[in-house]
ROGUNU-307041 format. One record per atom (N, C-alpha, C, O): x, y, z; residue in three letters. Coordinates in pm, whole numbers, plus 50000, padded with zeros to 5 digits. Layout:
XYZAla;...
END
This chain:
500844988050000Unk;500005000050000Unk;500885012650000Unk;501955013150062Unk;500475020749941Unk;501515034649871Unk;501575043549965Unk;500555050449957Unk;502485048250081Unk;501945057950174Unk;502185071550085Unk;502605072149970Unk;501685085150196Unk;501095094150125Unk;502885103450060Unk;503085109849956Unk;503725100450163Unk;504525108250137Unk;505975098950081Unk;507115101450123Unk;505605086749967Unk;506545080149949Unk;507255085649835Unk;506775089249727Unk;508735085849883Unk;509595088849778Unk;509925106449808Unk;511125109049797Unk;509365113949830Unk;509485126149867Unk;510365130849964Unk;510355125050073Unk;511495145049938Unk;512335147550024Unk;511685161350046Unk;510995169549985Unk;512395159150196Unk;511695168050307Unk;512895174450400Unk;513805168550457Unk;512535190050397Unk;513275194450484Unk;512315202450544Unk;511385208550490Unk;512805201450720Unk;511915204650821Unk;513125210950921Unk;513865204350994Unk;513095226250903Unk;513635230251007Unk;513325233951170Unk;512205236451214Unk;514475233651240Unk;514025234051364Unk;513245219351443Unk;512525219251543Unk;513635208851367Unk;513145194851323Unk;513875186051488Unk;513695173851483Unk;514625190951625Unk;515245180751660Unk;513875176851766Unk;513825166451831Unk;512775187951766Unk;512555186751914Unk;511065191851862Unk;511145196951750Unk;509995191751905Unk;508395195951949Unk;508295190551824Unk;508895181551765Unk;507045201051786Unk;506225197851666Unk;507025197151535Unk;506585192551430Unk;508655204151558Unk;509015198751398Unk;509775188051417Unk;510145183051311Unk;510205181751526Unk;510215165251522Unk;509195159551538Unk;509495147951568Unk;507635161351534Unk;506785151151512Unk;506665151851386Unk;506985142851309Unk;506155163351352Unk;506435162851181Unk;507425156751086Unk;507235151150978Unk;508745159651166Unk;509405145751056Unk;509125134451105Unk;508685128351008Unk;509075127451194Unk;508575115451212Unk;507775108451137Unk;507865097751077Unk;506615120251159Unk;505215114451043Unk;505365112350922Unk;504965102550859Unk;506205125350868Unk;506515124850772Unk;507425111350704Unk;507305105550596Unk;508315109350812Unk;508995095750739Unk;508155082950735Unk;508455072850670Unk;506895084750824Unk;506265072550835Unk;505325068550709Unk;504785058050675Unk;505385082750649Unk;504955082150496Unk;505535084150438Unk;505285091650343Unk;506785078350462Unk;507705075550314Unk;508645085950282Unk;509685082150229Unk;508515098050303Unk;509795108950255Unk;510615105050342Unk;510615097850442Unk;511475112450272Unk;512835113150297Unk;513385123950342Unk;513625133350266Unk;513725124150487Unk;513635139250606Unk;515275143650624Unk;516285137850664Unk;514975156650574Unk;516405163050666Unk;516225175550766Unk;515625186050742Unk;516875171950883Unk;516485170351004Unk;517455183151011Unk;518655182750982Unk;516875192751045Unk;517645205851071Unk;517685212651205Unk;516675217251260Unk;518865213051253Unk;518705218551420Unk;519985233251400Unk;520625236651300Unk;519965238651536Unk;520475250651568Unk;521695246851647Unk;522835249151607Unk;521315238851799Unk;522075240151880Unk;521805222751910Unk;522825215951898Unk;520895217351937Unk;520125203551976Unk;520895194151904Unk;520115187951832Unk;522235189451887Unk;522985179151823Unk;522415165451815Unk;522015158051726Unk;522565164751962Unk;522585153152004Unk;520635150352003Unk;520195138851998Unk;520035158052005Unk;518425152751974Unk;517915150951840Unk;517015143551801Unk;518795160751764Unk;519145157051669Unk;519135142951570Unk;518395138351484Unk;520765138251652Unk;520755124851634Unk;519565116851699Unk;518955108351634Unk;519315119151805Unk;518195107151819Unk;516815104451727Unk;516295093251727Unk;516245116251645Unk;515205122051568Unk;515635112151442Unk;514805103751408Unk;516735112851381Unk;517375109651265Unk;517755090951335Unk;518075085251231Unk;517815084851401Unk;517935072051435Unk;516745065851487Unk;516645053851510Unk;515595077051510Unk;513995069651527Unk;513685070051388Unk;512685063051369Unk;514145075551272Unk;513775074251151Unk;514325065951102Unk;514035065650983Unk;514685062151116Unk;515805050851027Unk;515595038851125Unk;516085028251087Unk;514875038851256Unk;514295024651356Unk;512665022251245Unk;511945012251249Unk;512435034251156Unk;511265030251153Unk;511395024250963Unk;510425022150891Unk;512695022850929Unk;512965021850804Unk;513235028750724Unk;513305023650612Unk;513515042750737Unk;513405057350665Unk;515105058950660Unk;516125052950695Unk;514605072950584Unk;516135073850565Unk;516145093750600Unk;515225101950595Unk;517475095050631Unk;517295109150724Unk;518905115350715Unk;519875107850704Unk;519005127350720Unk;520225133650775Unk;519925142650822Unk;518745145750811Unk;520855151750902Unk;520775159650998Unk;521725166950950Unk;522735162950892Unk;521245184050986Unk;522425193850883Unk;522125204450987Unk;520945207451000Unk;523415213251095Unk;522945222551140Unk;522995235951022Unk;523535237750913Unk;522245242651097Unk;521955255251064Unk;521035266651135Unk;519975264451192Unk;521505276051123Unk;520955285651242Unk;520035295051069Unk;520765299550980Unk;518835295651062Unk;517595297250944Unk;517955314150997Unk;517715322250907Unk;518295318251084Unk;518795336651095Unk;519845340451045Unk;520205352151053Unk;520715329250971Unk;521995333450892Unk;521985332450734Unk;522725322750722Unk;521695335350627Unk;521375328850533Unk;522585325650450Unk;522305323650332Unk;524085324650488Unk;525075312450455Unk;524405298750522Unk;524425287950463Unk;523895300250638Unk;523755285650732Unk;522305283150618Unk;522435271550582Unk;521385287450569Unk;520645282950496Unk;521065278250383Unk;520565267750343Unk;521835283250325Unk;522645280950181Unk;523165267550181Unk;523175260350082Unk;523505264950269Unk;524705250650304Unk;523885240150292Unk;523885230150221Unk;522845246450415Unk;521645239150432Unk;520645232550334Unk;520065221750349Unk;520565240450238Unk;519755233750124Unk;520835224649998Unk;520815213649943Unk;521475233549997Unk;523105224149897Unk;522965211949994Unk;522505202949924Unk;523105207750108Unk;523065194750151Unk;522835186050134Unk;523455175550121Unk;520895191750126Unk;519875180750079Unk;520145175649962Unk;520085163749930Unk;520545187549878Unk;520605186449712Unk;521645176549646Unk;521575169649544Unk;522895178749767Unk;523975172249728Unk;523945157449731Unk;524695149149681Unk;522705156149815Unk;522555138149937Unk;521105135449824Unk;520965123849784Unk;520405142649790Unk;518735134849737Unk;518475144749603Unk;517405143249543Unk;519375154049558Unk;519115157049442Unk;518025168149392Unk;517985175149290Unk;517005166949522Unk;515775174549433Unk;515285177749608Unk;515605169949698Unk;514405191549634Unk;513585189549709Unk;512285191149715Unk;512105203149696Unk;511255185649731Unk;509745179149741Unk;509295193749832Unk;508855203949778Unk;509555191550003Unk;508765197550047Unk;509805205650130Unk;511015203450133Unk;508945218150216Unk;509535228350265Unk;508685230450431Unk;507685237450443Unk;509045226150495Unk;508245226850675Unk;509165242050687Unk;510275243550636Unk;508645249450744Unk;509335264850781Unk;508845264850928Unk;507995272750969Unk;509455255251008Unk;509255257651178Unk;509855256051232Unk;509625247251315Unk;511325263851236Unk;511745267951321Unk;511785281051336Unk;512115289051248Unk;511255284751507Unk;511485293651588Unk;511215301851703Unk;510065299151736Unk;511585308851765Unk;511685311451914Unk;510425324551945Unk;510015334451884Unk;510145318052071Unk;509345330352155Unk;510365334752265Unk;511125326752320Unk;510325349952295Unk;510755358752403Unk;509715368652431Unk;509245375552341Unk;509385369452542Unk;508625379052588Unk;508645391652632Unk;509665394652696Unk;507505403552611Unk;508035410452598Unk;506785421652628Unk;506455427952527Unk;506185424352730Unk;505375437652743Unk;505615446752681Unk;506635451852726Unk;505075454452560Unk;504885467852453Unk;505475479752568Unk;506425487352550Unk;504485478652704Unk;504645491952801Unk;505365488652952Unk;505675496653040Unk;505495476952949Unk;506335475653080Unk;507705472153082Unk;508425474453179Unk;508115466152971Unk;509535464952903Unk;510495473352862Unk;510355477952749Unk;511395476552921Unk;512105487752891Unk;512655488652743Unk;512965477952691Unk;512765497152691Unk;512905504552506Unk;513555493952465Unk;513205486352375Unk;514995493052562Unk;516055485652464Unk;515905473852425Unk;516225468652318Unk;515225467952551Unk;515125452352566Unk;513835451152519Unk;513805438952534Unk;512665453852471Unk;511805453252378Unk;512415452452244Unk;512175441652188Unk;513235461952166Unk;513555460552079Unk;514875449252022Unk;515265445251912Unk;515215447452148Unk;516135434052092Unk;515205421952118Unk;515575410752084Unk;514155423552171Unk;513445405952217Unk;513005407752036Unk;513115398051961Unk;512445423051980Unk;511535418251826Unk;512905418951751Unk;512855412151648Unk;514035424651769Unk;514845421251668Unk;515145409151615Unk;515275404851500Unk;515265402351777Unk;515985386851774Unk;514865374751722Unk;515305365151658Unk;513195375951758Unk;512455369451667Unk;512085371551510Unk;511715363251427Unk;512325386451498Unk;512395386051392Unk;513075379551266Unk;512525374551168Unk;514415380951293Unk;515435375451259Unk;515355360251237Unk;515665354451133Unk;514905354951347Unk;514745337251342Unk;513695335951266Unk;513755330151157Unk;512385342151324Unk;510755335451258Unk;510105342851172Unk;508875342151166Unk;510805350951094Unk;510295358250943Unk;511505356050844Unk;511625349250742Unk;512265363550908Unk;513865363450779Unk;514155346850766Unk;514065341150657Unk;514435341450865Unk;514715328250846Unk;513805322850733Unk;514445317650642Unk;512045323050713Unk;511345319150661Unk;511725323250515Unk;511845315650418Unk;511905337850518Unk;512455341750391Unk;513215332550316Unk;512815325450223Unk;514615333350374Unk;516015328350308Unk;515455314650284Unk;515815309950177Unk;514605306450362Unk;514525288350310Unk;513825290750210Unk;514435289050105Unk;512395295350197Unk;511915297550101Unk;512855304549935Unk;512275303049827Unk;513575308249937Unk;514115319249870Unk;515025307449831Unk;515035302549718Unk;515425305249885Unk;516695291349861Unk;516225278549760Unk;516665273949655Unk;514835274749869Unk;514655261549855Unk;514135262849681Unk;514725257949586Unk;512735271849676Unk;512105278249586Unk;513225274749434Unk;512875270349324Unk;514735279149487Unk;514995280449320Unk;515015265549230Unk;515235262649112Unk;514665258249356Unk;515205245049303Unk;513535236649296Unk;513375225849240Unk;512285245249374Unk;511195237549318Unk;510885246349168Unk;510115239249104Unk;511105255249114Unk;510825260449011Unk;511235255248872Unk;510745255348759Unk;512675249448949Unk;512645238748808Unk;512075227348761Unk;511885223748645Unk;511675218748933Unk;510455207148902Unk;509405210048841Unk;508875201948765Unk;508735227148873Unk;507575228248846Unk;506825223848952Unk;505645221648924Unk;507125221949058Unk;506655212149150Unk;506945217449323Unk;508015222349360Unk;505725214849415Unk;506685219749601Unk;505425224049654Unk;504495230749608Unk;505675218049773Unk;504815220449895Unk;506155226650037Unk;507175222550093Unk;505255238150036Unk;505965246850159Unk;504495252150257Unk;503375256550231Unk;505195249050365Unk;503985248650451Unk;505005253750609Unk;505825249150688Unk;504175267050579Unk;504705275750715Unk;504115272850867Unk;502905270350878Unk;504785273150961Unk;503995271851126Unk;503865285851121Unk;504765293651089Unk;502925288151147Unk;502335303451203Unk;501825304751329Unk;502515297951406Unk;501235308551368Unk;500565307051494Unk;499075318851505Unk;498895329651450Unk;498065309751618Unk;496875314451639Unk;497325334251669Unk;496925344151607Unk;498285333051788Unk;499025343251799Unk;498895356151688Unk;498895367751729Unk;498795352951541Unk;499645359051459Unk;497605364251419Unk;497265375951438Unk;496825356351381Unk;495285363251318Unk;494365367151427Unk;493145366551413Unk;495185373051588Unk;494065379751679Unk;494105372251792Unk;493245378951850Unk;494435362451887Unk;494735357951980Unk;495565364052086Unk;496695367552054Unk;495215365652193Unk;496575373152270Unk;496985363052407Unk;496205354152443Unk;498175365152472Unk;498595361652555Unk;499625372252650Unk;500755375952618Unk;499045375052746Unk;499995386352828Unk;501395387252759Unk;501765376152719Unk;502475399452729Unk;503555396352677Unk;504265386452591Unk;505255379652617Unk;503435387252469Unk;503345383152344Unk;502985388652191Unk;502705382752086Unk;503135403252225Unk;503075411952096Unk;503995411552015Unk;503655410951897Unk;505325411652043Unk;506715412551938Unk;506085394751866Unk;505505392851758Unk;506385386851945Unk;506245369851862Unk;505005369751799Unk;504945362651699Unk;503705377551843Unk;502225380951767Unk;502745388751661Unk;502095387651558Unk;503955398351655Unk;503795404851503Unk;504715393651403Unk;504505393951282Unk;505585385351452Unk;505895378151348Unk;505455369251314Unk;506105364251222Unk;504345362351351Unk;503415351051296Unk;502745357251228Unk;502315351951126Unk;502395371051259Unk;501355378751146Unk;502025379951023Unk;501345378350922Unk;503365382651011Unk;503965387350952Unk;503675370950832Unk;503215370950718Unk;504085360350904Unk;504345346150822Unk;502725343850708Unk;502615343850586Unk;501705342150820Unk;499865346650742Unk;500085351950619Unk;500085345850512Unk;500325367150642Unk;500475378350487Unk;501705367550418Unk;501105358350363Unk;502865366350409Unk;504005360750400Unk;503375348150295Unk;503525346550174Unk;502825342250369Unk;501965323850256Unk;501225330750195Unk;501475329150076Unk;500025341350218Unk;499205343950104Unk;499715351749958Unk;499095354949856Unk;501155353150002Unk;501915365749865Unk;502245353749800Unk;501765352849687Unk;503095341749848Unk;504175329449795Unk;503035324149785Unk;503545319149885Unk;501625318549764Unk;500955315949742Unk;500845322649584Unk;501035316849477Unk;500585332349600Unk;500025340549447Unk;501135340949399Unk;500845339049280Unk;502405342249403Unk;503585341849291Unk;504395328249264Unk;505185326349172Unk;504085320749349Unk;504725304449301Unk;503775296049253Unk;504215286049196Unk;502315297749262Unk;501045292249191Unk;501695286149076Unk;502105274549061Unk;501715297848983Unk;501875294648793Unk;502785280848832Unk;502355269548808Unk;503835282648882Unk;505325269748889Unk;504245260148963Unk;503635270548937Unk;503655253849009Unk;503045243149083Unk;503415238349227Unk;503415226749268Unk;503735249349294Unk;503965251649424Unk;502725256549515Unk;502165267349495Unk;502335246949623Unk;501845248849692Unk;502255254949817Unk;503125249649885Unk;501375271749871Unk;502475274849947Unk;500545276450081Unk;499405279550044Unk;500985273250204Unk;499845271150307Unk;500965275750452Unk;502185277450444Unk;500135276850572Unk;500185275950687Unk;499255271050772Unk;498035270050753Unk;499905268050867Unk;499115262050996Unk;499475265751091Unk;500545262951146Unk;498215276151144Unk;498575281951306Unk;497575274451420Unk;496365272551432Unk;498875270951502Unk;498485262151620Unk;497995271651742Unk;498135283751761Unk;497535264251796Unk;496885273451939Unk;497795262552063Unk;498445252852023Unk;497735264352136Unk;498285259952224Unk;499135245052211Unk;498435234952199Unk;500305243752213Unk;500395226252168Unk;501435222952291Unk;502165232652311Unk;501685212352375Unk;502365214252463Unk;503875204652451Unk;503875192352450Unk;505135213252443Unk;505765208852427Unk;507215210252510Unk;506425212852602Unk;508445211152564Unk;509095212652661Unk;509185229852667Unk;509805235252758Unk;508525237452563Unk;508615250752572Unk;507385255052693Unk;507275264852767Unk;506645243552676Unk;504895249452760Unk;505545250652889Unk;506545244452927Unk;504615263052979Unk;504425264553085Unk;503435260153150Unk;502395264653104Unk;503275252853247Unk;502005249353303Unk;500825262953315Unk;499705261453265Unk;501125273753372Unk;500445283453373Unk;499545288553249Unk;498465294153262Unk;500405284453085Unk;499885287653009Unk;499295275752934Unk;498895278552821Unk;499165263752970Unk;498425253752924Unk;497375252353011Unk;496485244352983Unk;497345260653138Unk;495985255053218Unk;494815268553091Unk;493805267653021Unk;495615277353123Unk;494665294153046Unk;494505288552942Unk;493345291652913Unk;495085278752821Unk;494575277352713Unk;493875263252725Unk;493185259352631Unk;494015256252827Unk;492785244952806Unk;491405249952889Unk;490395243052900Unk;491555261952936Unk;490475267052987Unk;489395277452854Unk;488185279852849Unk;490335280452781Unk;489865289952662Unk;489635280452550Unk;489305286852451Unk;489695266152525Unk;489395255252427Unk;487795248152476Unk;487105244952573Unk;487855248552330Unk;486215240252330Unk;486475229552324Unk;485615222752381Unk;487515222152269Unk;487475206452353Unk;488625203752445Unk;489425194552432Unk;488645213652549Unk;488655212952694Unk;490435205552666Unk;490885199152760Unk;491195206852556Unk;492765205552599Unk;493395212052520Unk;492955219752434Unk;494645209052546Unk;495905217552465Unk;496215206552336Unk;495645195652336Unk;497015209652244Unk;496895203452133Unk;498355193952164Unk;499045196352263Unk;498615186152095Unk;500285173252082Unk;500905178551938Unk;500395182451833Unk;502065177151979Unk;503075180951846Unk;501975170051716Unk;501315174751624Unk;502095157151748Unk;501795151351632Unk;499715157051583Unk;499025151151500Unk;499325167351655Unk;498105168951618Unk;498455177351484Unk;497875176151376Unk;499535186251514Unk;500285191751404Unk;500295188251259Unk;499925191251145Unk;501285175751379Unk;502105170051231Unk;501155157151132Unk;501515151351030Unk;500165156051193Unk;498835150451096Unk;498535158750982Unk;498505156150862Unk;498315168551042Unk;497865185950932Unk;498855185650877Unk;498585193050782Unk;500175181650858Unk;501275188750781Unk;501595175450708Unk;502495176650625Unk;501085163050721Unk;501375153650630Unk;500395156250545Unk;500745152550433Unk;498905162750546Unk;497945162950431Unk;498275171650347Unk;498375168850228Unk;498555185750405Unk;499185195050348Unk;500575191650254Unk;500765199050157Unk;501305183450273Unk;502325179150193Unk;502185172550074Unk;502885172849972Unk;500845164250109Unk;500925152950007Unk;500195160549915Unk;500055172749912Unk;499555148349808Unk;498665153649682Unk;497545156449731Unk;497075166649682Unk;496815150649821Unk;495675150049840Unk;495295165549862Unk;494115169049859Unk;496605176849889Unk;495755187649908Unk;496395197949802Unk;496775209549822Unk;496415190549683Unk;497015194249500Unk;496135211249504Unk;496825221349490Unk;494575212549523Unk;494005223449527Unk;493975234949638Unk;493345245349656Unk;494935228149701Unk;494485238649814Unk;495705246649841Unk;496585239549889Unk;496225265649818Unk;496825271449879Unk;496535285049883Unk;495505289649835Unk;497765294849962Unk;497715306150014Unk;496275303550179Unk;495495311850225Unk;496475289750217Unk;495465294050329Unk;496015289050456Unk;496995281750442Unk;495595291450587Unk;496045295050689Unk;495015288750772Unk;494005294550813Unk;495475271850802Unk;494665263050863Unk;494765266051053Unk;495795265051119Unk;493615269051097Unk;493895269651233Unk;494205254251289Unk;494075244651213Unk;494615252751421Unk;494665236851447Unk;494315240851621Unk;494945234951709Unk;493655247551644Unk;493525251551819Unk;492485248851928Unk;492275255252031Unk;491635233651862Unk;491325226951943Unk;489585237251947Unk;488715232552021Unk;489325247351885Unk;488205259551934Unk;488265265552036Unk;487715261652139Unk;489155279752025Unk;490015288152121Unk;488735293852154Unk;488095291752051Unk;488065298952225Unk;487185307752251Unk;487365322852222Unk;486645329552148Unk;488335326752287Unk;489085344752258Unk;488985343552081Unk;488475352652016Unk;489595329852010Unk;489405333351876Unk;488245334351780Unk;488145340451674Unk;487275325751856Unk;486355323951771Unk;484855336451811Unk;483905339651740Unk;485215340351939Unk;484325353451958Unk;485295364551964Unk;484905372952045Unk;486375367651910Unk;487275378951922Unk;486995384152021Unk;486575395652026Unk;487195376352123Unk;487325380752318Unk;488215376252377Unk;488725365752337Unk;488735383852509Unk;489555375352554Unk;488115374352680Unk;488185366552775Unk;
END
């Protein structure tokens, strides 16, 4: 029986740990072929890339920091150099810092949005920008951004700087949506609402399973289900859109907090 993602190479940054190691996981469990991109996480790294290959898959691991765009450059020559062609594009890696608009002092506000910026927009840029030159010659590519609930009206105390760059990613898929169309690139996001992973705080998984209509927080692999459909053919018609995955946030769905 043909799984959905057989034969297909996959790069998933920010891939050693949460939802973009469930996503490669899944992903290898349907058949692509994952390269496993970390920052600092070596060694989880390796373990991510040896549960893929326990499950029959095949995998490498390439650091790169997605805020440098030599470390992206390398990064995609890798894949290219090891599998020749790349299939799909996961754009999730990156960091939250917090940051009160009015209680945060000037400087340190502006380095908490410098420093996400840098990781969770520019980074998105340069892979896309990279990966892109090489689906344009297939004619062919699925890129599928993590965005977050955060980014279309959701709030969380000291979370405006990381709320403007998920917004930023939303607008970001609906443009690469309308200009990679003609080439046969599918370009989507998926913003998660709460998912709990060694980043969660208890404090902020009790507030968001209290603000969910089915009463929990979401699992990396609730994710990475959404990002194997999104990859494969089965969703050939569908882009520029911006799948929520947040369980029915309440604040989102009556624009209240």
């Amino acid at each position: 029986m043909a799984r959905r993602l057989d034969g297909k190479i996959a790069i998933i940054t920010g891939s050693s740990r949460g939802i973009g190691r469930a996503i490669a996981l899944e992903f290898a469990r349907e058949g692509a072929k994952v390269c496993i991109n970390y920052a600092k996480s070596e060694d989880m790294a390796r373990q991510v890339v040896e549960e893929i290959k326990s499950l029959g898959g095949e995998a490498l691991m390439i650091r790169a920091d997605v805020s440098k765009l030599d470390d992206v450059k390398q990064l995609v020559k890798g894949v290219i150099d090891r599998f020749g062609r790349i299939d799909i594009l996961v754009n999730n890696a990156a960091i939250m810092l917090r940051g009160d608009f009015l209680e945060t002092e000037d400087e340190e506000f502006y380095r908490i949005l410098d420093r996400m910026w840098k990781v969770n927009v520019k980074g998105v840029v340069y892979c896309c920008k990279e990966v892109v030159k090489h689906m344009v010659k297939n004619r062919y590519g699925k890129i599928i951004n993590i965005a977050s609930i955060a980014g279309i009206g959701t709030a969380f105390p000291g979370t405006t700087p990381y709320a403007m760059t998920k917004a930023a990613i939303v607008i970001l898929t609906r443009r690469l949506a309308f200009e990679l169309g003609p080439y046969g690139i599918n370009v989507n996001a998926i913003a998660p609402g709460m998912v709990l992973t060694d980043m969660s705080t208890p404090e902020g998984v009790e507030l968001a399973r209290k603000r969910c209509v089915l009463g929990r927080v979401g699992s990396p692999e609730d994710i990475a289900r959404l990002a194997v459909f999104l990859a494969s053919d089965e969703s050939s018609y569908i882009t520029g859109q911006v799948i929520v995955a947040d369980g029915g946030r309440i604040d989102y769905l009556t624009h209240s907090l």
